[in-house]
N, C-alpha and C positions, 0 to 999 in steps of 0.2 A: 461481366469482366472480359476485356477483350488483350490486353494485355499483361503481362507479370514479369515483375520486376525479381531481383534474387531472393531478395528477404521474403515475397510471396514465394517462391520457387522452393528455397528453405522450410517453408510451416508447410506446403504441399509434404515435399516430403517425410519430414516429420510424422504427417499424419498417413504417411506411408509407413513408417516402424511401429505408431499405434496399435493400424490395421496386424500385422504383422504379428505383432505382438498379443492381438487379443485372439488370432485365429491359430495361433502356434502349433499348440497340442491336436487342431482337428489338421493344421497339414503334414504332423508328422505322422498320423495315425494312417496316410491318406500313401506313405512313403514305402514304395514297391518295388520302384524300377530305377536307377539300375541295380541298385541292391536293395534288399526289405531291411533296412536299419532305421526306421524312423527318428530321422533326424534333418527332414530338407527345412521344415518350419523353423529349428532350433538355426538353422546354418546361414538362411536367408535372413533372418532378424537380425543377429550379431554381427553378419556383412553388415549391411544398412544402417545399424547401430553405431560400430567403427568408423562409418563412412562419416556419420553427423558428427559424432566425437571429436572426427580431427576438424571437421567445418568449428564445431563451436572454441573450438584452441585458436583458432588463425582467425578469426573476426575478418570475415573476408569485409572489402567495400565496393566489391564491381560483382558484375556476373563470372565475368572470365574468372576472375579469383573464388566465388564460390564453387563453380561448374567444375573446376580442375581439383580443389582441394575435394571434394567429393569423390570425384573418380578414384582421385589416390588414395584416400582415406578405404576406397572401399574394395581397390587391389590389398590393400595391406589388412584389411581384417576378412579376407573371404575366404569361405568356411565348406569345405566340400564341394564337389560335383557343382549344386545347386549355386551354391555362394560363388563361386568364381564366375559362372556363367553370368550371377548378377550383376557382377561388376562388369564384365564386359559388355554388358545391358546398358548401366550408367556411363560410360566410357562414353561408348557410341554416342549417348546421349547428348555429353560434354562434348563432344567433339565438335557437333551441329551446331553449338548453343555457345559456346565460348568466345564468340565473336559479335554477341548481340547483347544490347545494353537493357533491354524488352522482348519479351518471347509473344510474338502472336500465334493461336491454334496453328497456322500456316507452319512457324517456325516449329511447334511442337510436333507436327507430323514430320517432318526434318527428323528429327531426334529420335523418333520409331524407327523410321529408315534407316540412321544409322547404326541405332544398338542392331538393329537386325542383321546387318550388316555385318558388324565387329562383333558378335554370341556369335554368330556361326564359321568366321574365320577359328576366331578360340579354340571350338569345341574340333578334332581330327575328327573324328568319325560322328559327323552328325546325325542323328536320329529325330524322324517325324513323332508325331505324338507326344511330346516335350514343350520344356517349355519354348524353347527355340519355334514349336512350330504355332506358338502362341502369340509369342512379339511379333513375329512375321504375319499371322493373319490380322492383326488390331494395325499395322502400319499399312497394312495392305487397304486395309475399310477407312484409315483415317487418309491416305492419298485422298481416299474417293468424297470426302466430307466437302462441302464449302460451310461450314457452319462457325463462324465468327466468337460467339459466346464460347468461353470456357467451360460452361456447367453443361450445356448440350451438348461441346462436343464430347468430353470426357465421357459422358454418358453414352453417349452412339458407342464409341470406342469401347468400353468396356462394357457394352451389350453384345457388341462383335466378339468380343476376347470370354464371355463367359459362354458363348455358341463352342466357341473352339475349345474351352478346357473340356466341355462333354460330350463331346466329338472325341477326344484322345484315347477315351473308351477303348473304342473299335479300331485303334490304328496301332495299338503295344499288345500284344498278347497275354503280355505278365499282368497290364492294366485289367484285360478283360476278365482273366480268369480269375482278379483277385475282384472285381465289379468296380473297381476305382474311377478315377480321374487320376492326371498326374499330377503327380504335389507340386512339382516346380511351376508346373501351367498355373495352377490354385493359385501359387503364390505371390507369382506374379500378376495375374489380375484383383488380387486381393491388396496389393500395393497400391495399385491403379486407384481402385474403392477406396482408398484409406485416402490418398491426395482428393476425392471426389467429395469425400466426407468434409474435406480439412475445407474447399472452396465454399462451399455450403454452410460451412460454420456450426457444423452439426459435430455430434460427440459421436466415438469411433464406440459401433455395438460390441457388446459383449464377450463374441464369438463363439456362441454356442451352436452356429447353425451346423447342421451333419446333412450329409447325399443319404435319397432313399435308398434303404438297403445296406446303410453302412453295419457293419459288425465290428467287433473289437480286435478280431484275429483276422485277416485277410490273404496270409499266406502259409502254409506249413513248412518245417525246418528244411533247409536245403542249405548242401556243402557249396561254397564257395570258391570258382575260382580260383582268383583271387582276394586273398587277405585283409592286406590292410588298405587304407586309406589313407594317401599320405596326399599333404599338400606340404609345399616348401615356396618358400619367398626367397628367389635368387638376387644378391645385390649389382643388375645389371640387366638392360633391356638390348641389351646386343647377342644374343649368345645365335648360334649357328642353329636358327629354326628349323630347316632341315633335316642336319643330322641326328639332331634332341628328340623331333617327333620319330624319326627312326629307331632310336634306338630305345626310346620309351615304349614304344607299341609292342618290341621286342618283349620287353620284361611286365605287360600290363596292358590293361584296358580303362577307359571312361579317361581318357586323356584330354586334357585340356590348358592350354596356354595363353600367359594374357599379360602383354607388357605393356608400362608404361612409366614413365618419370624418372629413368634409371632402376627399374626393379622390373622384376618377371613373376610370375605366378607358374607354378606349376603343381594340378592336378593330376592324380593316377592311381588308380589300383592295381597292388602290384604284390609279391609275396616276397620284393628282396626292398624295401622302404630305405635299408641301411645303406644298400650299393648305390640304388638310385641318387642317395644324399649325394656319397661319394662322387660318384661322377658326376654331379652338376658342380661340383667344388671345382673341378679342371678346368670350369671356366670364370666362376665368381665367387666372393665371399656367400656364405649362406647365412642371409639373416634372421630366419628363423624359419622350424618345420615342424609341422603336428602328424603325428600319427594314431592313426586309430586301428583298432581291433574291429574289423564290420562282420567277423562270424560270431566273434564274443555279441557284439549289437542285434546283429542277427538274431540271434537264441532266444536273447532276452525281449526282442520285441514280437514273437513269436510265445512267448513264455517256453521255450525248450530248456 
């Protein structure tokens, strides 16, 4: 197959949340950095999830109409650290891809460049060893492709991207000392796998496979930072990016912002959740925010 239309682009994906879905529990066992609360498996499924969700409500009938209703669907269900980054993974994607009626490999290497692109605008303080440093290497290998067929290239590509998730090893410290891979990296080439699955017309495995050396416990109890985990969906894609990443950085870490369609994302951990709400109110209504407890998560996926 050398070209794909939405509705292939659709069952690709799809068997992107398969994959996802059936490797869950091994990428959240796998979840160390930036916090040990295993949860990136739970957080990147339910992104991707939401994203198809709202695709299957709008019966898109072009590309531009599915490519966009994906992005948005999957700003508005993204789920932590990892989930947000993913959405701006599919953004980028959309962004490349929303002006063509047929995607050739050509066009799909397009769409690496740009998620890579727009995840690392996102993310303030970028970190190597991530998944960020993932997307970047698999757009990097698939520049270099001239390989016309979908099934070979995907495959080159996600042979390049599973070099890199075990490489990540040696490039996070908290990875090395816990013997991991990073989960986000896992999970994002595990996406990859699950659309490579769906071309093939093959059924998404089991997901029982584990890394040599995995254990059940990977980190011992440590105090955190920061607190909680908060994400918040601000209703408005203008707010003053500047000042917001200032004055977020101030009060937290693992920041991340991600606008589009009239709405903002915003990720952070931070120990005042409430204020932060508060102050994004100064600039928009707040349509909805999750908070999580990650020393409580912490504990409990440590068994403390």
């Amino acid at each position: 197959m050398k070209e794909i239309g939405y509705s292939v682009l659709e069952a690709l994906f799809a068997g992107a949340l398969a994959s996802l879905e059936s490797r869950k529990a091994f990428i959240n066992s796998l979840n160390v950095f930036p916090v040990p609360d295993g949860d990136t498996g739970t957080n990147m499924s339910l992104t991707l999830r939401t994203a198809l969700e709202e695709v299957q409500k709008s019966h898109p009938k072009s590309m531009k109409e599915f490519i966009s209703t994906l992005s948005a669907g999957s700003l508005i269900g993204a789920r932590g650290n990892s989930g947000v980054i993913l959405s701006q993974i599919i953004r980028g994607m959309a962004a490349a891809a929303d002006s063509k009626s047929e995607l050739t490999t050509t066009d799909f290497t397009q769409m690496l460049a740009k998620a890579t692109e727009v995840a690392y605008k996102a993310v303030v303080t970028p970190v190597e060893g991530t998944i960020l440093t993932v997307v970047r290497r698999m757009a990097e290998s698939a520049a270099g492709l001239h390989e016309e067929d979908y099934t070979e290239y995907l495959a080159e590509v996600i042979r390049t991207g599973r070099q890199a998730v075990k490489e990540t090893t040696a490039q996070l410290p908290a990875l090395a000392e816990a013997h991991v891979v990073d989960a986000g990296a896992e999970g994002l080439v595990t996406l990859l796998e699950g659309m490579l699955m769906s071309l093939r017309g093959e059924s998404v495995a089991s997901g029982q496979l584990t890394l040599e050396g995995e254990s059940e416990e990977h980190v011992g109890p440590q105090e955190l930072t920061y607190r909680y985990d908060t994400v918040i969906l601000v209703a408005s894609d203008t707010l003053p990016e500047a000042e917001v990443r200032s004055k977020l950085t101030e009060r937290g870490d693992s920041l991340v912002m991600a606008s589009a369609g009239g709405l903002t994302k915003i990720h952070v951990h931070t120990n005042e959740p409430y204020d932060t709400i508060q102050y994004l109110m100064k600039f928009a209504p707040i349509r909805e925010a999750h908070i999580e407890d990650m020393q409580y998560q912490a504990n409990e996926y440590v068994g403390g």
